[in-house]
N, C-alpha and C positions, 0 to 999 in steps of 0.2 A: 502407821507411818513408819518408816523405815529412820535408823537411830540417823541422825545428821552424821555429815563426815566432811573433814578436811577434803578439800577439791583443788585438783593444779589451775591456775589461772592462762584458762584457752586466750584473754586479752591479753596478758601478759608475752603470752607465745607467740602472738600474733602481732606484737608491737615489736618483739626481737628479730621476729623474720622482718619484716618491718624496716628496721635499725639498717639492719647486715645489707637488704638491697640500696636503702638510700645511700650507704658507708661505701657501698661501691661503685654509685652513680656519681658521688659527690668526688671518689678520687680524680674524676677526669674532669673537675670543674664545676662543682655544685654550682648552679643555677650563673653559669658563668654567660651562657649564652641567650640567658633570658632577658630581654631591656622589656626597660619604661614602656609604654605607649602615650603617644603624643597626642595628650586630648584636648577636644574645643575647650575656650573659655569661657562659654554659654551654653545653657542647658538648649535655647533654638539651634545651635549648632552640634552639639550633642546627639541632639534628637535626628538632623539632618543625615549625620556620619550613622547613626544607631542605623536608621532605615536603610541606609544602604549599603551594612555587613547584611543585614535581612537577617539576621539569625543568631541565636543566645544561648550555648550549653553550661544550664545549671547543676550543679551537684550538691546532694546533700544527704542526711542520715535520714531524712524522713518519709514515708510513703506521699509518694506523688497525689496520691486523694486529698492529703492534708493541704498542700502547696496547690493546689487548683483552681481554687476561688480566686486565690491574687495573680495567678497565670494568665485566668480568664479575664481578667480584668486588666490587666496589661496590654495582651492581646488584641484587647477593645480598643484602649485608648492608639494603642501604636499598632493599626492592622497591620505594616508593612516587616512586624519583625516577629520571627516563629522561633518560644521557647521552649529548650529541647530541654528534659528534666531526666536526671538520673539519681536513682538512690543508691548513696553508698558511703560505707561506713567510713566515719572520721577515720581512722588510723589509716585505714587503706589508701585513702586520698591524699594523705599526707606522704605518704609514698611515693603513690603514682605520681604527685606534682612535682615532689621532687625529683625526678627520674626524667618527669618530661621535661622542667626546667634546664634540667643540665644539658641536655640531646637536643635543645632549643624544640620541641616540639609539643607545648601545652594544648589540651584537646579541652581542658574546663575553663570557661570564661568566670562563672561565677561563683567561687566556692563557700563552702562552709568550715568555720571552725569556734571549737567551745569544750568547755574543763582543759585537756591534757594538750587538746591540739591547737589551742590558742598561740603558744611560745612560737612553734617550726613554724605556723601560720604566718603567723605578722613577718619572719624572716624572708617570706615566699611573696606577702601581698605588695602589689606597685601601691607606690605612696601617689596617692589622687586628694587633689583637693575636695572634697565633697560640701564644702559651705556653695562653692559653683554652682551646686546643682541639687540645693534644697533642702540639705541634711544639716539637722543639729547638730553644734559642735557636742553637748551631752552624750549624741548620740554615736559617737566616733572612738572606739577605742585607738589608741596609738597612731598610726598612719594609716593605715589602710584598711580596718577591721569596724562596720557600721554594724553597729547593736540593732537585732530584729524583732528576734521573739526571747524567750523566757520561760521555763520549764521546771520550777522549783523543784528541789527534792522534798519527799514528805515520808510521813509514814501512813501506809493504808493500815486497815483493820476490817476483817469479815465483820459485818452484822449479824451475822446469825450464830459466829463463833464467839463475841465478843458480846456481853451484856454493855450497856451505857455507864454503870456503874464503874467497871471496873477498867474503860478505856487510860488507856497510859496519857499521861499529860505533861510530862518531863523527862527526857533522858533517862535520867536515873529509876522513872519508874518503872521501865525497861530493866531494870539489875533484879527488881523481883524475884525472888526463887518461882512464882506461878507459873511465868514465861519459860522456862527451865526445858530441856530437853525434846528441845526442833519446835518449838510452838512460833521462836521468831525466825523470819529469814530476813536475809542483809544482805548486800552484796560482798563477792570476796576482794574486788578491789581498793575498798576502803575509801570510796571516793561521797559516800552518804557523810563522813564527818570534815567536809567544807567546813559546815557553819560553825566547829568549833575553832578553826583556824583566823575566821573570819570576825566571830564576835568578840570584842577586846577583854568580855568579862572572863569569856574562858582561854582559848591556846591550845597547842599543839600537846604542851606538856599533860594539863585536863583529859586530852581528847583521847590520849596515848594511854593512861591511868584508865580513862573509861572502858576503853575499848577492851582491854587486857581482864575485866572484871564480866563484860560482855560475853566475852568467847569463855569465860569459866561454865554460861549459863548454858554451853552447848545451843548456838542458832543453828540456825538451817541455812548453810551458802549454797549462794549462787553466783556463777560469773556475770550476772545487769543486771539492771531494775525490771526489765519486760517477765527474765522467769522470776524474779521474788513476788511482783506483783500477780503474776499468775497462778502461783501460788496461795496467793490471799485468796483470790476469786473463788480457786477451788476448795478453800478450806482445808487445804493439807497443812497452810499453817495459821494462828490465828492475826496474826500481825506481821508486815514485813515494808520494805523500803520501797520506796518508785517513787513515781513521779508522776505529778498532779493531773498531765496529759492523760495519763493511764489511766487515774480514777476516774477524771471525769468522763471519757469515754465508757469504760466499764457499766457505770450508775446510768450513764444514757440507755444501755442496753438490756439494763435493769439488773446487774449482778450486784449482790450484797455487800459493796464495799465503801467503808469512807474514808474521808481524812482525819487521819486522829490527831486533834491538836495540841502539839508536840513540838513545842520549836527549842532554840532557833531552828532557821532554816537557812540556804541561799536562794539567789535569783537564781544560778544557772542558766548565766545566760549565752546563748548562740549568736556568731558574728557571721556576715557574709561580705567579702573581699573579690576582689577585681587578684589574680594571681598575674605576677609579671611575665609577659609574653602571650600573652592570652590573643586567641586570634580574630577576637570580636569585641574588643575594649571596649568600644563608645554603646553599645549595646548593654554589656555589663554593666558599666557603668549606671547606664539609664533604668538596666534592671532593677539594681543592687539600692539607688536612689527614688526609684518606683518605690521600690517594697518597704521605705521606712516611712513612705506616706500615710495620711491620715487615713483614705479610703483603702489601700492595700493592707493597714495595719487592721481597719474594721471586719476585711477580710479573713485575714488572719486568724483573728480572733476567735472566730465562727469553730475552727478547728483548735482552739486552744495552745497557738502558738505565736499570739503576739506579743507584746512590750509591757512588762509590768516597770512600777515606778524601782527606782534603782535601788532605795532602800524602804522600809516598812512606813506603807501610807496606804492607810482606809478611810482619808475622806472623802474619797469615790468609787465605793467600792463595787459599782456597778459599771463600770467601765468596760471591765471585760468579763467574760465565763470564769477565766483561771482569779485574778484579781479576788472577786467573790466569793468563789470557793475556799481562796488562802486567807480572808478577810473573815467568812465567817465561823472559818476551824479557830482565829485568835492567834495566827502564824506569826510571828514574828521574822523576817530575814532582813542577809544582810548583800550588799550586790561585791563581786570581783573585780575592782573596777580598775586596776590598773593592771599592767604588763607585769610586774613585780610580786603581785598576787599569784600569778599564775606558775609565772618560777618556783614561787616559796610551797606550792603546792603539789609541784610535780616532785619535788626533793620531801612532803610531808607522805603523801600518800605509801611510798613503799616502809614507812615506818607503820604506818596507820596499819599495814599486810602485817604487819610482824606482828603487832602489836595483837592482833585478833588471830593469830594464827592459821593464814589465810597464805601465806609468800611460800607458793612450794610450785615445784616445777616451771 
């Protein structure tokens, strides 16, 4: 394998291009021309207006295969309204909404946002009542942002690279000199040490000390968790960061990989929001309060992207796929669960870059 090497971060470059188009959408009026929409105050009215926009453009980060089961199920209950699904990456999205907000001209009814893009998010989402229309107030970040699914970060490990004996079971066992030169990959974002921001025992201060002692081991970066985990699969490295959607698919297909239990962790959790101006509200809406349902959530689930409990709870740990699998790796997390979290995180993470030596270009 080739020695690891410091990598410019393509996210980072692509959040800057990013910045610069929104900083000059926003000169002429960031999201000036974007209003409210005036929704029923009944879901039978809701439902009434939903049917006759007929039509509901979602957007999200995820492959449309994943999100199809509760599509389809939608579509069942509501034949008269056809949802249009597009994948596309948070930052990008955060963009383009901004851009369309300002030009009054929003093209996504339903979006997505979670980790970075949660903050400009909530700035973007119409504040809707969602108790209206079926949704837990638990399940409601700030005004406008209803909690769906759940994607914890974890650490995978080859099986055929890793004996059982010698699986890591703490951060720190990770600092090992065996892990040493490219055996671990991580992402170069820095955004795997949430759960030290998160857990009251450790901190930023911990996470920043760890990290720094981390990158002396020489890992292996990558800019996501898709190429770290891909890299487990294939054994180029023996241990690396993703995310529990990833394992558990992989192990479905039968590649050698598991979760190594290694906490803490976070929920990571993803929000989907009604953005202001959107030109099939009542639609969205009904979408958005579809999919935190129980049968949409069972749907969900199937693909490994519904609702885990907000903080660490395995007295049912058969609830869902993901649930299970973080229940019986011994995972402990913690959830993100305010606006204020999400701030504190966006000002953590580019120290977390420094920190591992990762913040270049």
């Amino acid at each position: 394998m080739n020695p690891p090497t410091k990598r410019g971060n393509p996210r980072r470059r692509a959040l800057a291009v990013g910045t610069v188009l929104v900083t000059a959408a926003c000169m002429t009026g960031c999201g000036a021309k974007a209003e409210s929409a005036d929704l029923p105050k009944s879901m039978s009215a809701l439902v009434k207006q939903a049917v006759k926009e007929g039509v509901v453009d979602w957007s999200a980060p995820k492959p449309q295969s994943q999100m199809q089961p509760a599509i389809d199920l939608f579509e069942k209950k509501y034949p008269g309204i056809e949802v249009k699904y597009t994948n596309t990456k948070a930052p990008d999205q955060v963009s383009q909404l901004r851009m369309e907000q300002a030009a009054g001209k929003v093209s996504v009814d339903v979006a997505n946002a979670g980790g970075l893009t949660v903050g400009p998010s909530a700035d973007m989402a119409d504040d809707i009542d969602w108790s209206r229309y079926g949704v837990a107030k638990e399940n409601v970040l700030d005004k406008g942002l209803v909690y769906i699914w759940a994607v914890p970060k974890v650490w995978a490990y080859n099986t055929e690279k890793v004996a059982p004996a010698d699986v890591p079971k703490t951060w720190n066992d990770l600092l090992d000199p065996r892990w040493s030169g490219g055996k671990v990959a991580a992402e170069s974002r820095a955004s795997f040490l949430t759960a030290w921001d998160l857990d009251p025992s450790l901190g930023q201060t911990k996470a920043l000390a760890w990290a720094k002692k981390f990158a002396a081991r020489k890992p292996h970066y990558a800019s996501n968790t898709t190429q770290t985990e891909a890299s487990v699969e294939s054994g180029e490295v023996s241990i690396g960061t993703s995310l529990i959607n990833l394992v558990l698919e992989a192990k479905k297909k039968g590649v050698p990989v598991e979760v190594a239990p290694l906490s803490p962790t976070n929920a990571n959790e993803s929000y989907l929001y009604v953005p202001r101006g959107a030109r099939h509200p009542a639609a969205a809406a009904l979408l958005t309060s579809f999919l935190s349902s129980d049968p949409a959530q069972q749907a969900l689930a199937r693909t490994y992207n519904s609702r885990i409990p907000a903080r660490t709870d395995c007295s049912h740990p058969d609830d869902t796929p993901v649930l299970a699998a973080i229940c019986k790796a011994n995972l402990k997390w913690y959830p993100t669960s305010t606006l204020a979290d999400y701030n504190r995180l966006t000002n953590f993470f580019p120290k977390g870059e420094e920190a591992l030596g990762t913040d270049i270009g």
